[in-house]
C-alpha positions as CSV (number, residue, x, y, z in Angstrom):
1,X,0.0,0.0,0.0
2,X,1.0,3.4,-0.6
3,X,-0.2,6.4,1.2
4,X,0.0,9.9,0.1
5,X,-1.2,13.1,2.2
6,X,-3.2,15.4,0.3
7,X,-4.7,17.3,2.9
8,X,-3.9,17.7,6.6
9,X,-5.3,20.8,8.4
10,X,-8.3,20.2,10.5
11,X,-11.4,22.9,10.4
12,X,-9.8,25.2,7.2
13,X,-7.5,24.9,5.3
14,X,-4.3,27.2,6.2
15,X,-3.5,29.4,3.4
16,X,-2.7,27.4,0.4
17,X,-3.2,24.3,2.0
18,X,-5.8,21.4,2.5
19,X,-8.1,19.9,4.7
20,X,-8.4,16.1,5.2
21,X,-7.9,14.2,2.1
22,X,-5.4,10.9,1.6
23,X,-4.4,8.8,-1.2
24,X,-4.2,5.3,-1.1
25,X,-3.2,3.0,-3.6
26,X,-2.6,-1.0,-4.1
27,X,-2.5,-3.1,-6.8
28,X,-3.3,0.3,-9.3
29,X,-6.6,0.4,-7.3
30,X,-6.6,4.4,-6.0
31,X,-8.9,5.2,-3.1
32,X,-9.8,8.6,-2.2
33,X,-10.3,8.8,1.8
34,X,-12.2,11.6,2.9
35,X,-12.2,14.5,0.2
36,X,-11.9,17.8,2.4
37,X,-12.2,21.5,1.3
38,X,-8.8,22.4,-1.1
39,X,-8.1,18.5,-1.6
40,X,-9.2,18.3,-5.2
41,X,-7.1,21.1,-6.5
42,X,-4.1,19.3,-4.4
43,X,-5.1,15.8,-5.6
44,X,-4.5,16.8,-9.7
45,X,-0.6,17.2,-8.5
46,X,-0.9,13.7,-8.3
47,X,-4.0,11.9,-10.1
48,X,-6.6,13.3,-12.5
49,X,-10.3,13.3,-10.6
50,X,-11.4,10.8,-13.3
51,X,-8.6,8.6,-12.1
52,X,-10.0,7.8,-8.8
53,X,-11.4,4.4,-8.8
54,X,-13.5,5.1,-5.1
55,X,-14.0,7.7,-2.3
56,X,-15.0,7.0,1.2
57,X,-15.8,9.8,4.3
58,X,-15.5,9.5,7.8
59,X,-18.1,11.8,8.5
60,X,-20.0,14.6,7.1
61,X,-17.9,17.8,8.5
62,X,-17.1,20.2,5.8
63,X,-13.1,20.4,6.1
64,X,-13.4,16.2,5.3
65,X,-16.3,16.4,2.3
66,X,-16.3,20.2,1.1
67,X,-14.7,19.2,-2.3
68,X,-17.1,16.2,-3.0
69,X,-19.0,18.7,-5.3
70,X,-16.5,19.8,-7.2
71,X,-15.1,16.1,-7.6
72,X,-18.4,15.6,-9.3
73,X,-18.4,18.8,-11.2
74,X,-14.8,18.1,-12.6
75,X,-15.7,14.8,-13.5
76,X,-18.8,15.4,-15.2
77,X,-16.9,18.0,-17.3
78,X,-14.6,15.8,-18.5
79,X,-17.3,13.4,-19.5
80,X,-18.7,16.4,-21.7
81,X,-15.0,16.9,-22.9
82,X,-15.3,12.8,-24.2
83,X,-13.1,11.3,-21.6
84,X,-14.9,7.5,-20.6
85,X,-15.6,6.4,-17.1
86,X,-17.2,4.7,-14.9
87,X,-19.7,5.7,-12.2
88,X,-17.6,6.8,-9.2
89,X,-18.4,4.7,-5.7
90,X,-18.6,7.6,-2.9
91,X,-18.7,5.1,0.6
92,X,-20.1,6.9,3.2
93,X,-22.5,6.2,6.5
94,X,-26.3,7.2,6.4
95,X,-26.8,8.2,9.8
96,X,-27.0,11.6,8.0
97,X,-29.8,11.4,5.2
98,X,-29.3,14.5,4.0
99,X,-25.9,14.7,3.5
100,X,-25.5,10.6,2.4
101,X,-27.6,11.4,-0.2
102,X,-25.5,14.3,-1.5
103,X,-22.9,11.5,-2.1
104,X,-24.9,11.0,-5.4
105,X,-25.1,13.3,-8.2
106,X,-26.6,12.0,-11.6
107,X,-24.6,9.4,-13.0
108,X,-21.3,10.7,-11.9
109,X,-21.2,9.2,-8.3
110,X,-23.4,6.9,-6.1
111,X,-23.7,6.6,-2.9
112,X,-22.9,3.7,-1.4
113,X,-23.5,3.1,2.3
114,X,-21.1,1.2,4.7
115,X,-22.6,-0.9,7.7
116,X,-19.8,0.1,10.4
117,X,-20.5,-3.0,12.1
118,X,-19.1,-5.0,9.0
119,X,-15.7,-4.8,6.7
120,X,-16.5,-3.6,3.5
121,X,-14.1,-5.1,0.6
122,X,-13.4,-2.0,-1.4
123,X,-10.8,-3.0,-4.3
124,X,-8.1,-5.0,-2.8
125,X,-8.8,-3.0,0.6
126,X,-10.6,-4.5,3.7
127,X,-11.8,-1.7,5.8
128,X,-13.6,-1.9,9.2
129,X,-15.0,1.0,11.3
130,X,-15.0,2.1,14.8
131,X,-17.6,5.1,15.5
132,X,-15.6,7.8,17.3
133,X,-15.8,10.6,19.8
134,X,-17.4,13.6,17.7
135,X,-20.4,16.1,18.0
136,X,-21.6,14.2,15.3
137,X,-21.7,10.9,13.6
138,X,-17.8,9.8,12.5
139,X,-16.3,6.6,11.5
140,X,-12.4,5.8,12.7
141,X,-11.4,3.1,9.4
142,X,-8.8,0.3,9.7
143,X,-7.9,-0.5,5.8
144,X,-6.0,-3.6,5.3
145,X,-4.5,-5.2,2.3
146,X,-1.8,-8.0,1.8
147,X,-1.1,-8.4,5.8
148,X,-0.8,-4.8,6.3
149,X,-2.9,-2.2,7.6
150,X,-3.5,1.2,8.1
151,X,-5.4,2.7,11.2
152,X,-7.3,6.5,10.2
153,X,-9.0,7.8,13.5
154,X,-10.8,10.5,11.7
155,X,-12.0,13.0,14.3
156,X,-12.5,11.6,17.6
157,X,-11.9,12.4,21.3
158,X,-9.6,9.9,22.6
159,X,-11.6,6.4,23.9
160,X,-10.1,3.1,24.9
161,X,-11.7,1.4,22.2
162,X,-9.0,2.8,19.9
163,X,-5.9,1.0,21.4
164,X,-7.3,-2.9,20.7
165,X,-9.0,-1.7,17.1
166,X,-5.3,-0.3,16.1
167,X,-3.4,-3.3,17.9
168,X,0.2,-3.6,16.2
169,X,-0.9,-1.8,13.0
170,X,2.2,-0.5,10.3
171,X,0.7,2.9,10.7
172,X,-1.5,5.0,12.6
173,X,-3.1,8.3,10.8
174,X,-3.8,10.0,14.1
175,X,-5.5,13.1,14.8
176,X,-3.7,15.9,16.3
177,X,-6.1,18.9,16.8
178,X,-4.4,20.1,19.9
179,X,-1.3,20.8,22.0
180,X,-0.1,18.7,25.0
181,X,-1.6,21.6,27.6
182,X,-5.0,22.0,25.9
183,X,-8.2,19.4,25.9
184,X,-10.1,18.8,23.1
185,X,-12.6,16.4,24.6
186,X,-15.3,18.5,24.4
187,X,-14.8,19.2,20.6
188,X,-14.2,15.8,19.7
189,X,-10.1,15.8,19.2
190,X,-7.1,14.8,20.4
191,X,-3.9,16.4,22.2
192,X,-0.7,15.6,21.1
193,X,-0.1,13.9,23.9
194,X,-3.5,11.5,24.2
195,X,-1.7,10.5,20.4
196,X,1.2,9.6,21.5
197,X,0.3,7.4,24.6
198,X,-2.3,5.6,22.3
199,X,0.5,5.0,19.5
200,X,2.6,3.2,22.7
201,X,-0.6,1.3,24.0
202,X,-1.7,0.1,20.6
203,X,2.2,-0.9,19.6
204,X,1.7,0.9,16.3
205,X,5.2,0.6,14.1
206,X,4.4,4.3,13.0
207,X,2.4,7.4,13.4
208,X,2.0,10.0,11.9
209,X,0.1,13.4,13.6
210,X,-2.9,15.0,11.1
211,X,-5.8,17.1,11.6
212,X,-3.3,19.8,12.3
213,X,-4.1,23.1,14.2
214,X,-3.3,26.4,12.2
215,X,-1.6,28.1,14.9
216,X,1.1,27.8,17.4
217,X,4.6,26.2,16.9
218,X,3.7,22.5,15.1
219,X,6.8,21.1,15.7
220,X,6.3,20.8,19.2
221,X,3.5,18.5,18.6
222,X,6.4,15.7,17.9
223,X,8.0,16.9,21.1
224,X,4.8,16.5,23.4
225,X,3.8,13.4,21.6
226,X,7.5,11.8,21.5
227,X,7.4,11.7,25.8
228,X,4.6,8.8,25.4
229,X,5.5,7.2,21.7
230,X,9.0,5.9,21.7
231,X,8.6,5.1,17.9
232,X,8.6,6.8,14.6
233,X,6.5,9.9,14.7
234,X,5.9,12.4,12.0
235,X,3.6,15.6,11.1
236,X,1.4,15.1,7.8
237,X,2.8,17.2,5.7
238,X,1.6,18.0,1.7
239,X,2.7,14.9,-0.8
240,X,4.3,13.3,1.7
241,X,3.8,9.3,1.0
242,X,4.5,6.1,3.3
243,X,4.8,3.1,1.4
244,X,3.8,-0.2,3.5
């Protein structure tokens, strides 16, 4: 599998930058997960939008799905400019009518809703869901493929459920919306430290801190998160691509 940040900011996008979006591709399969505001113009660095082959959201927040309209307005352009695909899959949950149903937009993209209390095969990938700690409905995915896996928390507020549902997996894609001296419970995010100390409890071989806040000194996020994690810990950072 290969990993590749699009989008890392949490809320907004800081200036020039992008909100939750990662690439992940296996076997040329390319899976779009979560398709936040500035992620499309940031994706076409990388792959065309008529490339993807599926998207799935964690939730329905608009700094994770903002660009899913203009994913389906540059793809139904193209089709008037002759290019040939096929309907794009958009995974999402439908605890949220209104917004699941946005998912699908003519014959462009459908829908398609995931039971979080089952893996859903999408491609070569096997993903599996953990609902999170979040004002509103959010999924946390594990996405396996070939004996390895990747854990994405999404947004969430730091539970104990998280350390046995990321057990040992080659890479956790942790949120990171605060520093070590601020709590985020109440918003539904993590501190840097609460990432680390779950990185060490769930034995993860990597992690990686996302979701980033667009103020204060980012760099010290490794620092406050390194005094629980003794492994490898890095900021999401644009393009940046982990190959397991």
């Amino acid at each position: 599998m290969k990993l590749t940040i699009i989008g890392y900011w949490g809320g907004y996008p800081k200036q020039n930058g992008a909100c939750s979006g990662y690439l992940l591709e296996h076997g040329g399969f390319q899976l779009l997960i979560d398709c936040g505001s500035g992620v499309l113009s940031k994706l076409q660095n990388i792959i065309q939008p008529e490339e993807l082959d599926a998207v799935i959201v964690s939730h329905y927040h608009p700094d994770h799905i903002a660009d899913i309209g203009v994913l389906q307005h540059a793809r139904l352009i193209l089709g008037f400019l002759g290019k040939d695909f096929p309907t794009l899959p958009v995974y999402g949950h439908e605890f949220d009518q209104h917004e699941f149903a946005k998912l699908t937009y003519k014959n462009i993209t459908k829908g398609v809703a995931y039971d979080p209390h089952n893996t859903v095969n999408i491609g070569p990938f096997q993903v599996s869901f953990l609902k999170t700690i979040h004002p509103v409905p959010c999924y946390a995915m594990k996405i396996e493929a070939e004996g390895k896996s990747i854990v994405y928390t999404a947004d969430s507020a730091f539970q104990e459920e998280f350390i046995e549902f990321s057990q040992g997996a080659d890479l956790l894609l942790c949120e990171c919306n605060f520093y070590g001296n601020q709590n985020g419970k109440s918003a539904g995010h993590m501190n840097s430290l609460e990432a680390g100390r779950f990185a060490q409890k769930a034995a993860v071989k990597q992690l990686i801190l996302t979701h980033l806040p667009q103020y204060g000194e980012l760099v010290n996020l490794i620092t406050e998160a390194s005094s629980e994690f003794t492994g490898i810990i890095k900021l999401a950072d644009e393009f940046q691509t982990i190959s397991l």
